[in-house]
C-alpha positions in Angstrom: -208.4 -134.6 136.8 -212.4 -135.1 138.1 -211.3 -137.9 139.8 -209.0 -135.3 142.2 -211.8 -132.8 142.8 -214.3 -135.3 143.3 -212.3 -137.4 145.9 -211.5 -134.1 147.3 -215.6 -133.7 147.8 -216.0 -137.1 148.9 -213.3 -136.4 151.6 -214.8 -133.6 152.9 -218.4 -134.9 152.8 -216.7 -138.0 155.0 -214.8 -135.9 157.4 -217.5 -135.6 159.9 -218.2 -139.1 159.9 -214.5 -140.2 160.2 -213.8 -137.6 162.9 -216.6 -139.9 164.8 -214.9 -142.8 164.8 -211.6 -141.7 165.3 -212.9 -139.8 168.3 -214.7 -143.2 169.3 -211.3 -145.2 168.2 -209.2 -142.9 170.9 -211.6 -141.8 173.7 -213.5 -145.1 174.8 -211.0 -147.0 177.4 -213.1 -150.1 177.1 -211.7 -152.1 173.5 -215.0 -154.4 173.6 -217.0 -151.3 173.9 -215.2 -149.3 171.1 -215.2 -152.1 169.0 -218.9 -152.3 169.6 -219.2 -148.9 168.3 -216.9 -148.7 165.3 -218.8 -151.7 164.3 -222.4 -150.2 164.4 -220.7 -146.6 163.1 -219.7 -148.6 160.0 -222.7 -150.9 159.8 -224.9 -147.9 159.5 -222.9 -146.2 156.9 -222.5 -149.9 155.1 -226.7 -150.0 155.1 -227.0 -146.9 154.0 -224.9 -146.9 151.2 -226.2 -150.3 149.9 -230.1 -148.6 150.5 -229.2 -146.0 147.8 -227.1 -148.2 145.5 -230.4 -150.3 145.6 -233.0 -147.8 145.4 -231.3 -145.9 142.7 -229.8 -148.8 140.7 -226.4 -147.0 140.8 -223.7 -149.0 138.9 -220.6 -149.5 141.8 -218.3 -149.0 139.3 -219.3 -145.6 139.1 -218.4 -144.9 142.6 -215.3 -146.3 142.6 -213.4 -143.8 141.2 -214.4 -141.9 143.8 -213.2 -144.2 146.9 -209.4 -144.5 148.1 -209.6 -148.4 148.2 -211.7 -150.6 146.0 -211.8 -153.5 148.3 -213.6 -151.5 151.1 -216.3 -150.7 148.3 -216.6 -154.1 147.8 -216.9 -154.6 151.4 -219.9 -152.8 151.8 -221.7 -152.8 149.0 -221.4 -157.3 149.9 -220.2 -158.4 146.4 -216.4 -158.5 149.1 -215.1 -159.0 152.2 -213.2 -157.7 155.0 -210.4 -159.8 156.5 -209.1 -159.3 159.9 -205.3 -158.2 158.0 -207.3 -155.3 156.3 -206.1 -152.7 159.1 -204.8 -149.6 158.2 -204.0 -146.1 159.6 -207.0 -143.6 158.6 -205.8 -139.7 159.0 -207.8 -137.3 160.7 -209.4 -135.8 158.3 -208.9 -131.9 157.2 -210.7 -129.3 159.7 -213.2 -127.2 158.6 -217.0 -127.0 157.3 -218.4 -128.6 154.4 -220.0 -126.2 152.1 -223.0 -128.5 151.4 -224.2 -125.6 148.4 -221.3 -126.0 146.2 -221.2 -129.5 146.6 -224.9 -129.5 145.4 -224.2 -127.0 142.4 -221.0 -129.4 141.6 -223.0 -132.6 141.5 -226.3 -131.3 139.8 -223.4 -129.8 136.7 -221.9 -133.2 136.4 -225.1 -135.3 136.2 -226.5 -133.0 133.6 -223.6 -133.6 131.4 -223.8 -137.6 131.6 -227.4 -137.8 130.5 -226.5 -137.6 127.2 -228.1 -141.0 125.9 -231.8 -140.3 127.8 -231.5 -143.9 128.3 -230.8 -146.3 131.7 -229.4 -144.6 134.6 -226.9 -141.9 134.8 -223.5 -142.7 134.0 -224.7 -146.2 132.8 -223.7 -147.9 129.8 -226.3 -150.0 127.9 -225.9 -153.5 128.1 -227.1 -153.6 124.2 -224.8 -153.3 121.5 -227.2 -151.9 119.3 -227.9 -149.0 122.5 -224.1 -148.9 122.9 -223.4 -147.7 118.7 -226.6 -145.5 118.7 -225.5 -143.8 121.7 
């Protein structure tokens, strides 16, 4: 059941983004020129998503519940890759704002309750055994 509400977040956290590109996918006449900015559009995103699972040691297999395909996480984080038969339709996504508070209040509830051990990151199993049965 977290796993609906919280793809339901992520969804509306990416709409803004994905309304980009899809403006960018239909608008620009020129295929070598919207190619050329879908590519840096999702290079960006790619970097900057691999910056914070760097900086903040997050485990990827925390975030893949939260993604609708596993092999685009892959993708970008680099531990994957995209082939040119990975096309699919992406929807535009559902009008409206984001409320950027209640998204906050969400995530700061749900990380409280997974620091239950004190140790590692959040979320993160120990790769001890003897951490793993104390905790």
């Amino acid at each position: 059941m977290v796993a609906v509400t919280t793809r339901r977040v992520v969804a509306a956290l990416a709409g803004p983004g994905i309304g980009a590109a899809r403006e960018v996918y239909v608008s620009v006449p020129e295929d070598a020129l919207r190619v050329a900015a879908l590519v840096e559009i999702s290079a960006a995103a790619a970097a900057l998503a691999r910056t914070i699972v760097k900086l903040r040691r997050l485990d990827p297999e925390l975030v893949a519940p939260h993604v609708a395909d596993g092999t685009d996480l892959r993708a970008v984080l680099g531990r994957g890759r995209w082939l040119p038969t990975m096309t699919r339709h992406v929807p535009a996504p559902a009008r409206g704002s984001v409320d950027l508070a209640a998204i906050r209040a969400a995530a700061v509830v749900g990380a409280v309750s997974r620091r239950r051990s004190g140790r590692g990151a959040a979320g993160q199993r120990s790769l001890s055994p003897v951490a793993r049965e104390a905790g």
